[in-house]
Z-matrix of the N, CA and C atoms (Angstrom, degrees):
N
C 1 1.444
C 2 1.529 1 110.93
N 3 1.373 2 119.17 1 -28.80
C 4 1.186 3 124.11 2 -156.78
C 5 1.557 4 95.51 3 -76.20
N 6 1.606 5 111.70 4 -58.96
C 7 1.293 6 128.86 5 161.65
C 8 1.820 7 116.25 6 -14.83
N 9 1.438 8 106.13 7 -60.89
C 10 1.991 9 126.65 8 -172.75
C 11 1.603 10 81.71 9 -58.84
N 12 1.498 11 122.18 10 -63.09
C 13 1.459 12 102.98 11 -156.27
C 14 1.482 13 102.77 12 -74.69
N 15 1.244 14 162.09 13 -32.45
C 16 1.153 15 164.07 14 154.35
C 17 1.799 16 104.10 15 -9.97
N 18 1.462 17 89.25 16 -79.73
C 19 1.493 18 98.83 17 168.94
C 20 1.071 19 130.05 18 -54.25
N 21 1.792 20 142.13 19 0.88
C 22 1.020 21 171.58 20 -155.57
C 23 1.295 22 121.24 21 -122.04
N 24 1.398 23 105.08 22 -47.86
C 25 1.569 24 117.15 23 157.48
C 26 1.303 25 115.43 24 -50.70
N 27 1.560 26 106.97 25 -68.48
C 28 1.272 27 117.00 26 -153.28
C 29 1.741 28 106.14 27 -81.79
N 30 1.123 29 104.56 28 -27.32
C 31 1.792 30 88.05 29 164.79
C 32 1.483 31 112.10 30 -84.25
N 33 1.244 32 130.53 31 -28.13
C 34 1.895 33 102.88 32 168.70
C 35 1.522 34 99.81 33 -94.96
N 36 1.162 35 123.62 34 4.40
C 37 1.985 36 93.00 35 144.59
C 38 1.746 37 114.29 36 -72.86
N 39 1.409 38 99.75 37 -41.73
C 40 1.913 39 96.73 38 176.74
C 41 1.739 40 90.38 39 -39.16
N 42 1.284 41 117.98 40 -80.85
C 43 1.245 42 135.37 41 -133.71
C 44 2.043 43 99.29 42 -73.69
N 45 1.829 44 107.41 43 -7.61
C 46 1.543 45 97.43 44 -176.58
C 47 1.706 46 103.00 45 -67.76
N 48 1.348 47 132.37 46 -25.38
C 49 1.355 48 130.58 47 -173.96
C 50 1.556 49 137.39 48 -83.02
N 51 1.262 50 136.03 49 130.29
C 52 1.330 51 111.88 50 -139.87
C 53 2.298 52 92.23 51 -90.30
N 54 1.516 53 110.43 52 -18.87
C 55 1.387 54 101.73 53 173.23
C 56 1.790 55 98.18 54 -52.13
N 57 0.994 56 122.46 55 -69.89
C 58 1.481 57 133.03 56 -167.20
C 59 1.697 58 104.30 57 -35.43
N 60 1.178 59 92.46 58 -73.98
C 61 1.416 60 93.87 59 169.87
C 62 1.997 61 126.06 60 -46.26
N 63 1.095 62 105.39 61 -16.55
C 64 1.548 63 108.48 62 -164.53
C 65 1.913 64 77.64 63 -79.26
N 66 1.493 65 99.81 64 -56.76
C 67 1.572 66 103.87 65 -165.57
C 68 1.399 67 117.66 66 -43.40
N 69 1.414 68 114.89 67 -32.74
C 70 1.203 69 112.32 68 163.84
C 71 1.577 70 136.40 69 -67.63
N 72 1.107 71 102.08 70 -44.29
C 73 1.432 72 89.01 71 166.40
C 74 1.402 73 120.20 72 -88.49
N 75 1.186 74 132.43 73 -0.46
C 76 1.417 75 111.25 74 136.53
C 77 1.642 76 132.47 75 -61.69
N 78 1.686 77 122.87 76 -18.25
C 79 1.185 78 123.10 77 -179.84
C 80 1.693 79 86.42 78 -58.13
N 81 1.480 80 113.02 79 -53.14
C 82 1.579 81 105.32 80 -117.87
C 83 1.917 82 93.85 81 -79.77
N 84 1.789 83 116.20 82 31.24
C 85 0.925 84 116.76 83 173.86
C 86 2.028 85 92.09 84 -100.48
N 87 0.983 86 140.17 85 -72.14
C 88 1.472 87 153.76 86 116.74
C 89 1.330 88 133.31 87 -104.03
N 90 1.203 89 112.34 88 171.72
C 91 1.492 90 139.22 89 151.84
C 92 1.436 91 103.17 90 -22.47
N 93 1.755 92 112.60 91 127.28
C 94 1.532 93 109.68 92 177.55
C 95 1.329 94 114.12 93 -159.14
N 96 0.988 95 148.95 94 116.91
C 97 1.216 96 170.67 95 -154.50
C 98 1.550 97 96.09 96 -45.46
N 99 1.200 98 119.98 97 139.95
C 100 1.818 99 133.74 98 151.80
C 101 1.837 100 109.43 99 -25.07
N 102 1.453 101 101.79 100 -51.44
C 103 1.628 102 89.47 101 -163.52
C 104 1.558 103 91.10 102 -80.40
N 105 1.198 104 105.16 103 -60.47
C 106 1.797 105 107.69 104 165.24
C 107 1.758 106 111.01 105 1.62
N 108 1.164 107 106.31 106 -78.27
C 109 1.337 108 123.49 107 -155.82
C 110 1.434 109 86.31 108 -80.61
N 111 1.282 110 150.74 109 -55.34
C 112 1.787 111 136.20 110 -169.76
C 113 1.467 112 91.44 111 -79.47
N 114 1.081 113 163.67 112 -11.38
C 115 1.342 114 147.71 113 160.97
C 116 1.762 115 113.47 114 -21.10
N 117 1.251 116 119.81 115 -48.65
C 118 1.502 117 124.73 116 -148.47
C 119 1.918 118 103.97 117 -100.99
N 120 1.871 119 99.53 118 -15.00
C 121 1.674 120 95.05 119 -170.00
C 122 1.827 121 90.76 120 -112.82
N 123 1.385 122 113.30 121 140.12
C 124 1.303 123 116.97 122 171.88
C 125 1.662 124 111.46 123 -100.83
N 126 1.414 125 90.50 124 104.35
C 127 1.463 126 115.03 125 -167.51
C 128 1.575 127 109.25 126 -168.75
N 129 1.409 128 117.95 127 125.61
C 130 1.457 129 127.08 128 -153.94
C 131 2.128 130 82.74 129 -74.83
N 132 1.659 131 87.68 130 158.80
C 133 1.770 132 91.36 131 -173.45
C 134 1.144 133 111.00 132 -61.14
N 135 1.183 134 128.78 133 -35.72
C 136 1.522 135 126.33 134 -150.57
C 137 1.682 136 95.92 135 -66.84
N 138 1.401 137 127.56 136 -40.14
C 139 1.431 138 143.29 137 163.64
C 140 1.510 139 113.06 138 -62.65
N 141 0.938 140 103.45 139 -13.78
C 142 1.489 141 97.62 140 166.86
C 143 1.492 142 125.90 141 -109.62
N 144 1.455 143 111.96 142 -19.19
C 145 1.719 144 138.76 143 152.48
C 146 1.404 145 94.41 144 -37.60
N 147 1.353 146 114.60 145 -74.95
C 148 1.472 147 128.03 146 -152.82
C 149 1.536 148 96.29 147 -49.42
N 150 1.824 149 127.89 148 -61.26
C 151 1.632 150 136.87 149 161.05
C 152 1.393 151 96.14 150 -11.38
N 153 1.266 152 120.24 151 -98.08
C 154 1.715 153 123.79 152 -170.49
C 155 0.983 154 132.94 153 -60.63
N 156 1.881 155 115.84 154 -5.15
C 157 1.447 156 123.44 155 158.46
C 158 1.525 157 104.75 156 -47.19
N 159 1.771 158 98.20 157 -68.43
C 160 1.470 159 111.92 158 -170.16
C 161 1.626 160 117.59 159 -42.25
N 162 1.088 161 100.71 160 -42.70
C 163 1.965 162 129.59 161 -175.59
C 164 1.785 163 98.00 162 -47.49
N 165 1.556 164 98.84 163 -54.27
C 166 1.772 165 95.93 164 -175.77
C 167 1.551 166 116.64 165 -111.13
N 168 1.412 167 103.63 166 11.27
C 169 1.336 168 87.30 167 156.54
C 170 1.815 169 107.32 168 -112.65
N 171 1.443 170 121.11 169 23.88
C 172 1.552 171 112.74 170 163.19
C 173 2.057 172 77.04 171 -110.13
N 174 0.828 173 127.68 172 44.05
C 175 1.679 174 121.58 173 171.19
C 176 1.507 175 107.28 174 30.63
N 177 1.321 176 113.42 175 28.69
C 178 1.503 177 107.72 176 146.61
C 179 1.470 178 137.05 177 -40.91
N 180 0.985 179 96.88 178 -54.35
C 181 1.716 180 128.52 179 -172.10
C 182 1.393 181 126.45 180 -147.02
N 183 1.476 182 119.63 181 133.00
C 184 1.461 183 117.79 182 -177.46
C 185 1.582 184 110.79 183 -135.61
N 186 1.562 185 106.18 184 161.40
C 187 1.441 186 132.65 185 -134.81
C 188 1.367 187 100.49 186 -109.42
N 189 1.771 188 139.35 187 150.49
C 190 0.623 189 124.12 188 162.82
C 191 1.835 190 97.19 189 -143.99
N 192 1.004 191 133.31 190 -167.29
C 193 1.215 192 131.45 191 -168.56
C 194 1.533 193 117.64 192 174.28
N 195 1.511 194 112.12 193 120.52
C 196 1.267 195 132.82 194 -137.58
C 197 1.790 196 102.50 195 -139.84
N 198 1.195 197 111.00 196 100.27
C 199 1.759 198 103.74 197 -150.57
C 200 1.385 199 121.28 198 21.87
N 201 1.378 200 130.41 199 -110.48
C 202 1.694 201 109.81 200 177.01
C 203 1.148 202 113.50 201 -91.51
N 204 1.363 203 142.75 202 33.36
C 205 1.489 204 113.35 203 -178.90
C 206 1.799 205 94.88 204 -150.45
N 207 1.350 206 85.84 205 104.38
C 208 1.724 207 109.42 206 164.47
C 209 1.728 208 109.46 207 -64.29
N 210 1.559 209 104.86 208 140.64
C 211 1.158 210 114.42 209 176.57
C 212 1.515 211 95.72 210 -144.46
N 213 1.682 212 99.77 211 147.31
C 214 1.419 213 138.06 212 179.67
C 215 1.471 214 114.87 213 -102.07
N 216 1.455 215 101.57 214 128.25
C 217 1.833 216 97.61 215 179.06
C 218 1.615 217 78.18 216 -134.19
N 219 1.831 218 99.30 217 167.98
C 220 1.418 219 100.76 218 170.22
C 221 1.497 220 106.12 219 -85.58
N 222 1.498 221 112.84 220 172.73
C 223 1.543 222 122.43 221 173.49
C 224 1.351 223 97.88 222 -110.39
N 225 1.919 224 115.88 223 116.64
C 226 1.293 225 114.96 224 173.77
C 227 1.424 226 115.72 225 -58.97
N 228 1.418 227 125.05 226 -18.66
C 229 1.568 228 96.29 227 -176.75
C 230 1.428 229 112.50 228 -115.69
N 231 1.793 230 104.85 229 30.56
C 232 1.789 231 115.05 230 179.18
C 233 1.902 232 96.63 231 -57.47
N 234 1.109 233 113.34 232 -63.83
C 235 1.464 234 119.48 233 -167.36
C 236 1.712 235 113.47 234 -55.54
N 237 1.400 236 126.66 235 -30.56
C 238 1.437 237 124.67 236 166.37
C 239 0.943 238 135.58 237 -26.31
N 240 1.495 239 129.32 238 -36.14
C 241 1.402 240 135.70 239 176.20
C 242 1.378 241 115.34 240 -61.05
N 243 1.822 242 96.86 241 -54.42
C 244 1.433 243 122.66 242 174.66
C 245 1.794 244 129.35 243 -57.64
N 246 1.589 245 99.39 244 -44.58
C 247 1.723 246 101.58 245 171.57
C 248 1.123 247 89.49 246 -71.07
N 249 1.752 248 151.41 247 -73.94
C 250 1.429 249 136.02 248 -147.32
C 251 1.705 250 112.08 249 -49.68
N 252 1.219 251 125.54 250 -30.28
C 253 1.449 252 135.98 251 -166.31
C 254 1.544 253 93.95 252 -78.52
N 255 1.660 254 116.50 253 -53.19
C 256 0.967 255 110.03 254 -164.94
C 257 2.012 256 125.99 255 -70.58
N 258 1.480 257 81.36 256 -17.37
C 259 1.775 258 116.30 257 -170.96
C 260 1.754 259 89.28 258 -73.58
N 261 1.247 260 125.31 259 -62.78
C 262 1.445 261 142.68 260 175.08
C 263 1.976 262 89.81 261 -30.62
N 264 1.054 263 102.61 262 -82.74
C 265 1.998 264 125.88 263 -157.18
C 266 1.582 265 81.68 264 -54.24
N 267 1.304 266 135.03 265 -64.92
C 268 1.697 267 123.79 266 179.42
C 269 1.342 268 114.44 267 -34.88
N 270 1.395 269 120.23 268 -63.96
C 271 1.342 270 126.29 269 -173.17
C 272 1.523 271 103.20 270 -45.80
N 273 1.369 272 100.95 271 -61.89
C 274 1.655 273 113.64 272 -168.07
C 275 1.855 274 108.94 273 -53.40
N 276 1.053 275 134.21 274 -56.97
C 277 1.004 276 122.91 275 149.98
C 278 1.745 277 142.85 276 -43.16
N 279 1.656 278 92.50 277 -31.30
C 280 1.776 279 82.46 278 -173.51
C 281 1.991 280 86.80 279 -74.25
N 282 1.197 281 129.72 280 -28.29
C 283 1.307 282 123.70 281 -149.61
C 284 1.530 283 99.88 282 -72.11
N 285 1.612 284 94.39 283 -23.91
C 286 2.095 285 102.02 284 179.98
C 287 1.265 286 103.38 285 -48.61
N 288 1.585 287 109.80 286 -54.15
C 289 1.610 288 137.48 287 -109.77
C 290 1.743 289 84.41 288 -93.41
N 291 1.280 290 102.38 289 -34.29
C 292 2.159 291 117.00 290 -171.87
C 293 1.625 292 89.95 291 -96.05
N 294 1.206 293 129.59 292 3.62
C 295 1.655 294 114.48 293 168.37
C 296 1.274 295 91.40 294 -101.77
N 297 1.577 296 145.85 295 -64.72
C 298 1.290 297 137.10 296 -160.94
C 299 1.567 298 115.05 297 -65.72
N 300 1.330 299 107.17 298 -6.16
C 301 1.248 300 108.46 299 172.84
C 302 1.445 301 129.22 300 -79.59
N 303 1.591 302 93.17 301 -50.91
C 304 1.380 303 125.51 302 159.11
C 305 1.800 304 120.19 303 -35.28
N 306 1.349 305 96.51 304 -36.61
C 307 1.650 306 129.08 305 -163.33
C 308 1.870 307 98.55 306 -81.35
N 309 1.615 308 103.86 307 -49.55
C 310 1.068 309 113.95 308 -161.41
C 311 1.292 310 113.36 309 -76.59
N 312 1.148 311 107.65 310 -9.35
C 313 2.002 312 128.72 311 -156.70
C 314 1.450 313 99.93 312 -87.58
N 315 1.588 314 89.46 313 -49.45
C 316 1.889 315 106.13 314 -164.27
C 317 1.262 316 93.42 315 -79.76
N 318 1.420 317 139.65 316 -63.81
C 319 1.579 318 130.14 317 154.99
C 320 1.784 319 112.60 318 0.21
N 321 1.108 320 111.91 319 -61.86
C 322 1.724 321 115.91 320 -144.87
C 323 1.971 322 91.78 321 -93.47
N 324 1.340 323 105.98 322 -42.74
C 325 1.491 324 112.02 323 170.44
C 326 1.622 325 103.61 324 -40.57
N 327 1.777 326 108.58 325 -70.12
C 328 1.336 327 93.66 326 -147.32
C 329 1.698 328 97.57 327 -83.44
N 330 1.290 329 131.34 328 15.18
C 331 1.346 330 120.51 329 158.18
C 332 1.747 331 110.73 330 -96.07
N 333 1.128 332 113.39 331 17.83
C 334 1.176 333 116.35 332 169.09
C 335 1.770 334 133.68 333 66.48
N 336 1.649 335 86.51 334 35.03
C 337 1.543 336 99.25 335 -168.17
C 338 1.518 337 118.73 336 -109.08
């Protein structure tokens, strides 16, 4: 368990930043090169290295490198950890959300409303 939240952390810290996040939805058009992808944010590379450090080490996205020019694709199963947790917290709430209702019904019934 300790492990799930680890991995939990570290992909919605990738995902707390909105550069990180921009990078992603540009992956999820394709695969695109380092300069590619810092083209659009004005921020020297080495600050923008650090962005896609974070990106592949929560396994967002992974690197490949082809004499000089590294390219970024997304990793389909970076987000898995994250939808299942989040899929978990939905359930858990809608199941609240149909008890207080349930609650609220029998409330209003037996006052006769």
């Amino acid at each position: 368990m300790a492990n799930l939240s680890g991995d939990l952390d570290t992909v919605f810290h990738a995902l707390s930043d909105p550069t990180r996040r921009a990078v992603m939805r540009r992956l999820v058009r394709s695969p695109a090169s380092v300069t590619e992808l810092a083209a659009p944010f004005e921020m020297a590379l080495p600050s923008f290295l650090k962005h896609l450090a974070v990106l592949e080490e929560g396994g967002l996205i992974s690197s490949t490198k082809a004499g000089r020019v590294r390219r970024c694709r997304l990793r389909a199963t970076g987000l898995a950890a994250a939808e299942g947790w989040l899929g978990d917290q939905r359930r858990l709430w809608e199941r609240r959300s149909d008890r207080l209702a349930q609650y609220v019904e029998l409330r209003l019934t037996r006052e006769g409303r």
